[in-house]
C-alpha positions as CSV (number, residue, x, y, z in Angstrom):
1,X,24.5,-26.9,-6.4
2,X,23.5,-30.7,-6.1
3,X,20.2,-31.0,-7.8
4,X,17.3,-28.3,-9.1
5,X,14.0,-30.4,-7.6
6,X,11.5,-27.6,-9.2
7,X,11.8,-24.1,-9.9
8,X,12.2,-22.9,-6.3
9,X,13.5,-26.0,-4.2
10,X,17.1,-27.2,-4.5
11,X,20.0,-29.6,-2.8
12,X,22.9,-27.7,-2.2
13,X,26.3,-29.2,-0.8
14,X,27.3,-26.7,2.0
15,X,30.3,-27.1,4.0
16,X,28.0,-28.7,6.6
17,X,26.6,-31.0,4.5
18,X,23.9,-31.3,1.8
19,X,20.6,-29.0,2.4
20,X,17.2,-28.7,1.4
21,X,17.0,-25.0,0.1
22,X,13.7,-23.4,-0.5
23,X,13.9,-19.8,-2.4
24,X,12.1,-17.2,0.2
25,X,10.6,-14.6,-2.0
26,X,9.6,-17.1,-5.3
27,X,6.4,-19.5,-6.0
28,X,7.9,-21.4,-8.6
29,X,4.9,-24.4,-10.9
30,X,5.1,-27.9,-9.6
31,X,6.9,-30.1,-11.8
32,X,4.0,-31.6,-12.9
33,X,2.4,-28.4,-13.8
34,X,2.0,-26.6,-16.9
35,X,5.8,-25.0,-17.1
36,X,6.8,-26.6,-14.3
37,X,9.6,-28.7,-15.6
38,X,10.6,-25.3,-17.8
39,X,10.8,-23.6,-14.9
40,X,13.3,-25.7,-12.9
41,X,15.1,-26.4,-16.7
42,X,15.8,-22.3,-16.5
43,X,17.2,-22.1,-13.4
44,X,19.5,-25.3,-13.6
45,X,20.7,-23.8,-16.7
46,X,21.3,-20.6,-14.4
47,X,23.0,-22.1,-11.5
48,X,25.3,-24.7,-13.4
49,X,29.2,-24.6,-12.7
50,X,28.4,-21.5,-10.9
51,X,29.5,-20.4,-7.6
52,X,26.0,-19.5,-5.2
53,X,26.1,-17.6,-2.0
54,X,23.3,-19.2,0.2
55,X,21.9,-17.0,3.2
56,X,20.3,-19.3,5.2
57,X,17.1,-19.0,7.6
58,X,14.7,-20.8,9.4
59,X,13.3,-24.7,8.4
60,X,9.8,-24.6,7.0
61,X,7.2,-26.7,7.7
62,X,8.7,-29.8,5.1
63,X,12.0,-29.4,6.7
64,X,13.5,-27.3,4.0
65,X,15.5,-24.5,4.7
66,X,14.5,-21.7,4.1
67,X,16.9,-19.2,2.2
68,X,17.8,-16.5,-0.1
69,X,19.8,-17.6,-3.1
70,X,22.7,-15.5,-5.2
71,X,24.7,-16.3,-8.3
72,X,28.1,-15.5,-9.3
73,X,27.8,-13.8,-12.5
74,X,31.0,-12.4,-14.8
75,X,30.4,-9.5,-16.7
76,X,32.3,-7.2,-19.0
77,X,35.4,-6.4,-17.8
78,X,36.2,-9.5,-15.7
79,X,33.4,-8.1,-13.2
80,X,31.8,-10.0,-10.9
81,X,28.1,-9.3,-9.4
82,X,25.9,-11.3,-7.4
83,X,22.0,-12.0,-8.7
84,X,18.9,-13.0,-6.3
85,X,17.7,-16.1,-7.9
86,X,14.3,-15.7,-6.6
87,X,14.3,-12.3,-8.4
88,X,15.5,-13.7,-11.6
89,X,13.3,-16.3,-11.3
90,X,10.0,-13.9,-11.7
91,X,11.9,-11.6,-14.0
92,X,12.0,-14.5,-16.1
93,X,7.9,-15.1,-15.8
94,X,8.6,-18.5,-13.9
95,X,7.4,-18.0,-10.5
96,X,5.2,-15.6,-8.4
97,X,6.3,-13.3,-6.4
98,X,5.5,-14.8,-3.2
99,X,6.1,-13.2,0.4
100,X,3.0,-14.0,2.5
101,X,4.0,-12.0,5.4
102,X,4.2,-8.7,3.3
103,X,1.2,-6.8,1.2
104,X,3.1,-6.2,-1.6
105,X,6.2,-8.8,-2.2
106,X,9.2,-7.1,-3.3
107,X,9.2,-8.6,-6.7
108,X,5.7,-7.7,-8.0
109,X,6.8,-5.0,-10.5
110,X,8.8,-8.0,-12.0
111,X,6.2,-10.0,-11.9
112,X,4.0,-7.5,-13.6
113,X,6.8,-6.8,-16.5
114,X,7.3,-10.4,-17.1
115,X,3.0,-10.6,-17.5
116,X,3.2,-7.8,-19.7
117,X,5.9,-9.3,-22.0
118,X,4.3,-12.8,-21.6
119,X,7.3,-14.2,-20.2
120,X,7.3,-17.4,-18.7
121,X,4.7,-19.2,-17.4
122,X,2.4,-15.6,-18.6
123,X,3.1,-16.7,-22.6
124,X,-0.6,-17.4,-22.5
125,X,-1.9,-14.3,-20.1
126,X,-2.5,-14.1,-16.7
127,X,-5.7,-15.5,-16.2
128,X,-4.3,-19.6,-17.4
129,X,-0.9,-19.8,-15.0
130,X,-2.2,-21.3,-11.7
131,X,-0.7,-21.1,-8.5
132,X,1.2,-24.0,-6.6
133,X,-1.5,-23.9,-3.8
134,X,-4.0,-24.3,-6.1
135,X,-2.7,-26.5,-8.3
136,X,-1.9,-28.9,-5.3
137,X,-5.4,-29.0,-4.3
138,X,-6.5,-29.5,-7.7
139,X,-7.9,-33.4,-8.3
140,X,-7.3,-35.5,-11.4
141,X,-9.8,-34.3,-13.4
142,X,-9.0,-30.7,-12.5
143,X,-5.3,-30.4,-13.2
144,X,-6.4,-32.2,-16.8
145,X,-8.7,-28.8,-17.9
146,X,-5.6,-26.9,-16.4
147,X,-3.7,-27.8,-19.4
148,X,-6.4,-26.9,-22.1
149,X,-6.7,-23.7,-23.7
150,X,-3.6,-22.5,-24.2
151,X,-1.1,-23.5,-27.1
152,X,1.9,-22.1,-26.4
153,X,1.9,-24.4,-23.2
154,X,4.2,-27.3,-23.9
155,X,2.6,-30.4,-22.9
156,X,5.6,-31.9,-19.8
């Protein structure tokens, strides 16, 4: 891992150079949105001095590639498993789960348990965490009410 650029985009140094990876399954806040810096903070604690298995797709439209993301974790026993990040990531209440080509994405029951336990970006209930979409088509004056309303938001 080079650099976390917000919760769901990162560089990573391949063997063929360094790459533009966007998580597939995860809507992770802009950094400039409430818990957007929080939510790329989480996952480069996550991913640092660990070894990541990148499955790697098709470019999007911003020239990012498009990929799934695993991380080497040891457990008990000298054991080692491999974790989605993009399922960590809503587990954790940082992103939504976001597959637009499905009905249902594959991580909406974490993304409901994580609103349930107000994980996250859901500390203060569902109805305050705004979407990336939205939030990038919000103006000035907009994205400044965004931030009202909810204490347990930490002012970035």
């Amino acid at each position: 891992m080079r650099r976390v650029l917000d919760g769901d985009t990162y560089e990573v140094l391949l063997p063929a150079g360094l790459v533009r990876v966007r998580l597939r399954a995860v809507d992770a806040p802009e950094l400039g949105q409430p818990f957007g810096r929080a939510a790329a903070d989480s996952v480069a604690g996550l991913l640092r001095g660990r070894l990541l298995e990148v499955d790697r797709g098709p470019a999007d439209r911003y020239g990012r590639t498009l990929a799934g993301l695993r991380v080497s974790v040891l457990m008990a026993g000298g054991r080692r498993r491999w974790l989605r990040v993009d399922s960590l990531l809503v587990a954790r209440g940082w992103g939504w789960a976001y597959e637009p080509d499905r009905t249902t994405p594959r991580w909406a029951v974490l993304q409901q348990t994580a609103q349930h336990k107000y994980r996250g970006l859901w500390r203060c209930g569902t109805a305050t965490a705004v979407r990336p979409g939205v939030w990038r088509a919000y103006n000035k004056q907009e994205k400044a009410r965004a931030w009202v309303g909810c204490s347990g938001w930490p002012r970035e």
